[in-house]
N, C-alpha and C positions, 0 to 999 in steps of 0.2 A: 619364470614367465618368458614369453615369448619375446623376440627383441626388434623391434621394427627399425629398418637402416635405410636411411633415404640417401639419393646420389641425384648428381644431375645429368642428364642427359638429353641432347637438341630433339624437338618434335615431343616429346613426353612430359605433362604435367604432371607434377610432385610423384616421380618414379618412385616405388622404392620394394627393399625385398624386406621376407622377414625369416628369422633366423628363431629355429625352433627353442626349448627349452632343453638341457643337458645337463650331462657330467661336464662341468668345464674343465678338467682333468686332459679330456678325450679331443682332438681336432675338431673343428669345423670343418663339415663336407658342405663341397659345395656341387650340386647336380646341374651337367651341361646337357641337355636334349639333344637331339639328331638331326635329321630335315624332317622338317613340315611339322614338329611337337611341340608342345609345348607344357607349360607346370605341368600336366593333368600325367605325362608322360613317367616319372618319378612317384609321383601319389597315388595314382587312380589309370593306370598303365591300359586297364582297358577299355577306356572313354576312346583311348588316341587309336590304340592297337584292338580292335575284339578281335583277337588271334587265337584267343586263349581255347584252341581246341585239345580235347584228351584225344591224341591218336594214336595210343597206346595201350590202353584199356582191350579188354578182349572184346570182340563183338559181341552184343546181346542175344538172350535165346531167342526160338523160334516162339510166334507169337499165336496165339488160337482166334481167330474172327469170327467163329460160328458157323452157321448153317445156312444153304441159299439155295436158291433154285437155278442158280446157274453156275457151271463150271471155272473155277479159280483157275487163271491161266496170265500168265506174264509179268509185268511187273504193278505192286501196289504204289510204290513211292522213292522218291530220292530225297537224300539229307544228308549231311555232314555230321562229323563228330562234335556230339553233345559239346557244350563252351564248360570251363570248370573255372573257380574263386582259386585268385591268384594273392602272394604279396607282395606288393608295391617295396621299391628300394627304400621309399621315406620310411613305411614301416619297420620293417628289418632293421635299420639300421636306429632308429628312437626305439626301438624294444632294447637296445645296447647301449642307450641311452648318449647315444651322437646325436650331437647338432646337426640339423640340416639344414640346404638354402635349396628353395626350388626357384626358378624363374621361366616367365617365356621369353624369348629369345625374340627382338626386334627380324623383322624379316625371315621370315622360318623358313621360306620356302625358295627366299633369293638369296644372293651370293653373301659371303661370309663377312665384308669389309665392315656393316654395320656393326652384325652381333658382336663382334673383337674388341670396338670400340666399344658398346656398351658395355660390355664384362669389364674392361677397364676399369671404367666410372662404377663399376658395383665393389669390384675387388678394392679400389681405392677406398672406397666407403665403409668396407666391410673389414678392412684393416685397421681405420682409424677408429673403427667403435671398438673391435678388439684388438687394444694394441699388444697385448703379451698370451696370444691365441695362435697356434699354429692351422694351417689349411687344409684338405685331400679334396683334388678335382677326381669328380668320379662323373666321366661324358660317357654316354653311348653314341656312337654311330657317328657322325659328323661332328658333334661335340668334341671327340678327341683331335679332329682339327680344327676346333676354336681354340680347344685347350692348348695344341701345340703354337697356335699364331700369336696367340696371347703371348707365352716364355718369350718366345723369339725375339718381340717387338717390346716387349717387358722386363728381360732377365734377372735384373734385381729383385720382383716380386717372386723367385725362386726362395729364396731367405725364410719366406712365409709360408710357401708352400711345401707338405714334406711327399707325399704322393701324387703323380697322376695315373692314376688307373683307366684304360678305357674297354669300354665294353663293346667290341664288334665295330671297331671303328676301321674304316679305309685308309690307314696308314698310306699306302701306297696307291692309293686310289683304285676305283670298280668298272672293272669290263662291262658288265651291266649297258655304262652308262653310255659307252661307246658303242653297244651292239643294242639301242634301246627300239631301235625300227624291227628290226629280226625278232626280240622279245613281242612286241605290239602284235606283230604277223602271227608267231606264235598262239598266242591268249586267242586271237581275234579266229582260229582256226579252229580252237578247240569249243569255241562257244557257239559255234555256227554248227556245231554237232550235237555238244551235250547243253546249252541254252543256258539261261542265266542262272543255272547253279557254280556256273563255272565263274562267272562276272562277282559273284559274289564271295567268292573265292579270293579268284587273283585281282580282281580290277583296280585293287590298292596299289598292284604291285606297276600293275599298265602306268598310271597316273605316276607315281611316286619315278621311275628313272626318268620321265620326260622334264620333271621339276628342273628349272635353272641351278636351283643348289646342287642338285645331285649331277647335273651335268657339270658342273665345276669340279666334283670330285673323280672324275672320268681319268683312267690310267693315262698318263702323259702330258694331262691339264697346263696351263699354261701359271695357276694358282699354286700347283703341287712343284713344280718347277721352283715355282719361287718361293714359296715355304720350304723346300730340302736347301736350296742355294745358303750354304754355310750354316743352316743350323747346326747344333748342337746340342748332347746335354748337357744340364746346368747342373753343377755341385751342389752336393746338399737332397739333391731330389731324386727318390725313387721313382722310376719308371716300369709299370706292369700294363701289358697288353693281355686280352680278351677274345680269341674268338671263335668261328661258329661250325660245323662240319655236317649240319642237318638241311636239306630241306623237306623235310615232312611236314606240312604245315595241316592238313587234312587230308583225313580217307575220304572218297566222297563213298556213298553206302547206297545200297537199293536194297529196299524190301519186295521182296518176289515170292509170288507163290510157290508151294512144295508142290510136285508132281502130283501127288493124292491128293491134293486141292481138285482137280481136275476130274477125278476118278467118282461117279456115282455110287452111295452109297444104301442101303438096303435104310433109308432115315428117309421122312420127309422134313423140313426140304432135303434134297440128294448128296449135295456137294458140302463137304466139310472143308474151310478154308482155315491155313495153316499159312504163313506167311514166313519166311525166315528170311535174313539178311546177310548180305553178299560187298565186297567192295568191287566196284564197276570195273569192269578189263578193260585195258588203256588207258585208263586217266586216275587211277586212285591208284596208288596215294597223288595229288593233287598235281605237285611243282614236281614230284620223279616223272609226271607222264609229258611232260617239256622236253625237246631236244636237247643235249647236255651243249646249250652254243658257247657256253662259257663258264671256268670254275665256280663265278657265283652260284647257280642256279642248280650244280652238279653234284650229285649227294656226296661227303666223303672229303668234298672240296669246298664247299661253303655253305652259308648261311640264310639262300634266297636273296639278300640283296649287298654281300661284300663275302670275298673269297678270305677263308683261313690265311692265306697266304701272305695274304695282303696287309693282313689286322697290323702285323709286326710292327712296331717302330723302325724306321730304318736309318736309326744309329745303333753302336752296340752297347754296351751297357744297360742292357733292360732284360727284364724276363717273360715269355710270354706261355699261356695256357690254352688249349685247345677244349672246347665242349663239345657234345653233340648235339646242340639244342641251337634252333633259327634265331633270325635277327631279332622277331619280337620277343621270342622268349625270354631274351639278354635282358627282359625290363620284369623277368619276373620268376626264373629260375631259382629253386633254394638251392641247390648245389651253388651253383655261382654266386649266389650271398653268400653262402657258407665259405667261400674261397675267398673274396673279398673279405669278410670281417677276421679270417687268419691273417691276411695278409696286414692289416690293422692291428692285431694281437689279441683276438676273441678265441678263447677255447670253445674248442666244437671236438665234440665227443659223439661219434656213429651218425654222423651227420645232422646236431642237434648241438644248436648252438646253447651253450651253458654259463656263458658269464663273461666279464674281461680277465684275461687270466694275467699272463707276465709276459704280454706282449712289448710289441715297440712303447708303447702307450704307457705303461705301468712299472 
């Protein structure tokens, strides 16, 4: 059964998380969120993110509309790539029958000093109900600098913890957040052309680096200063970084008439219309038709909102992996599960995970 763990913490009546059913064999994971997310982010990833576009699929055939009495000429329609059913980390990881913790994070969208403190008061709590339970932080995005402030100011709860894994996290903080006016200029030039197919697109992305949180995470921050200043890693704890080298986040598409849409035909009505579908020149795929102002944004180099580069821990003893798959992706990738629950000790056979084998774990 499920195990409900209450903590105290100032501002919040009767807080508390809850901690799934499992192998008690197997660690306790516990899921740190990014900026601006919260539980839904681990569970139900596209409440937070509807990212989930397929832009990889082939484009669809040509489509037949009938018959008219006026000639087919320009374009029918604009859209993006169809959205597709993704799995959430909670899943993946309860079908391996891991525990899991989801939470929302006090202050999602401002600086970090709160969430730190309250993960404290969970982790404290989350220890004394399991006291002979080992830990895995598994943060995406800014989580993994909750996760690293946490050790820091923490280092004994290293003991309990056997991994931190993070997924597309700003180790070293995002250009982004420093170039976030030239981004704004950006978005704001392109919609003033192609109109709110484009807002609907990117205007997460507008919003999301002007956030105070994400401006803390800005290369050279005065935060990321003081979180490197003597850190270390702690013994006892595997360290794995996560990160991202796509930004393809959407094609945008136009359905356009075929040339012989336009051509009369020996039929009443004349014109037979045939529409067929195109990705727009200059702006599709979506974030490639952006100026490359910085690694983030720049295909090869990042993520859309934290550069490969950057993901790295930067001490050494750690190992880090590269995807070709965006920031939202990180919340729902199966390759990247499949990487993460090896790294756990789940065999996974042709990318199909198969069991707990003779991992760390077993």
């Amino acid at each position: 059964m499920p195990t409900t763990v209450s903590y105290t913490f100032p501002g919040q009546l009767q807080p508390s998380v809850i901690v799934s059913d499992g192998d008690a064999v197997l660690p306790i994971v516990v899921f740190l969120h990014g900026t601006g997310g919260n539980v839904n982010d681990m569970s139900n990833p596209v409440q937070n993110w509807p990212l989930n576009y397929d832009h990889v699929s082939p484009l669809p055939p040509d489509r037949d509309e009938g018959w008219s009495l006026y000639p087919g000429v320009g374009v029918w329609s604009f859209n993006l790539d169809d959205q597709v059913p993704v799995t959430s980390w909670n899943d993946a990881l309860q079908s391996q029958q891991f525990r899991t913790v989801s939470y929302s994070q006090v202050q999602p969208t401002g600086l970090l000093q709160q969430p730190v403190e309250e993960f404290r008061a969970i982790f404290e709590a989350l220890s004394a109900t399991f006291p002979d339970d080992q830990f895995v932080l598994l943060a995406h995005s800014r989580g993994g600098l909750l996760a690293r402030q946490f050790l820091k100011d923490n280092e004994k709860a290293a003991g309990r913890i056997s991994f931190l894994i993070t997924l597309h996290s700003p180790h070293e903080g995002s250009n982004l957040a420093n170039v976030a006016n030239d981004v704004d200029g950006a978005i704001t030039s392109l919609s003033s052309i192609f109109g709110s197919i484009v807002n609907t697109a990117l205007g997460w992305l507008e919003s999301m680096v002007n956030l105070p949180a994400y401006q803390e995470l800005a290369t050279g921050s005065a935060f990321l200063r003081q979180l490197q200043a003597g850190e270390r890693p702690l013994p006892g704890l595997q360290y794995f970084s996560f990160g991202g080298t796509s930004v393809e986040l959407t094609r945008i598409l136009s359905w356009v008439y075929t040339l012989d849409s336009a051509i009369p035909q020996w039929h009443w009505p004349p014109f037979h219309h045939v529409i067929t579908v195109i990705e727009v020149p200059g702006i599709s795929p979506v974030l490639n038709s952006l100026p490359p102002i910085t690694p983030e944004i720049t295909e090869g180099q990042g993520d859309i909102l934290t550069a490969n580069a950057n993901c790295h821990f930067p001490f050494g003893g750690t190992v880090h992996q590269s995807n070709a798959i965006d920031h939202a992706e990180a919340l729902w990738n199966t390759d990247l599960q499949v990487q993460v629950l090896q790294i756990l000790g789940i065999n996974v056979s042709g990318g199909t995970i198969t069991g707990n084998g003779n991992g760390f774990w077993m």
